[in-house]
C-alpha positions in Angstrom: 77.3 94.4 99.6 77.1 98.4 99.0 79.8 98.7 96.3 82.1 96.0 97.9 83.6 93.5 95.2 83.7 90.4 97.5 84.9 87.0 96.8 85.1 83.7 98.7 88.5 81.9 98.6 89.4 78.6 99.9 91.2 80.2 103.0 88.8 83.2 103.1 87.1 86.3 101.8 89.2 87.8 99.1 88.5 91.7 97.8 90.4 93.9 95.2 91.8 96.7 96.6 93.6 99.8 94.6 97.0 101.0 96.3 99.3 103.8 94.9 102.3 101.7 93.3 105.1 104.1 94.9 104.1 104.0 98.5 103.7 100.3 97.9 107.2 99.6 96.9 109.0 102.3 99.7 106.7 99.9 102.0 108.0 96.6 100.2 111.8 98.2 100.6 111.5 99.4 104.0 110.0 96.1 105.7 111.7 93.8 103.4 108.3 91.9 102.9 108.2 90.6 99.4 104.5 90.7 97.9 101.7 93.1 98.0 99.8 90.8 100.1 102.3 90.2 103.0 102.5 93.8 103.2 98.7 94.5 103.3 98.2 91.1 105.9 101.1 93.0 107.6 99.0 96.4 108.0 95.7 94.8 108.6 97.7 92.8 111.8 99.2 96.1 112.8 96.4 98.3 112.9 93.3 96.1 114.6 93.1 95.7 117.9 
């Protein structure tokens, strides 16, 4: 999987991803979502098309 840590969940494919801690939380405060998963689920929504 060329450096990808991947891992099969019940609802799917689960990775760990490393995000800066302060853009995180001015994301979490600006869109009111309350966990670091909403807010990634949020992004990944946003930006495919």
């Amino acid at each position: 999987m060329s450096g990808k840590r991947c891992q099969w969940l019940a609802g799917g494919w689960g990775t760990n991803i490393v995000i800066d801690d302060k853009p995180m939380r001015d994301t979490l405060r600006a869109t009111g979502l309350k966990t670091k998963r909403e807010a990634v689920d949020e992004a990944l929504r946003t930006c495919s098309v």
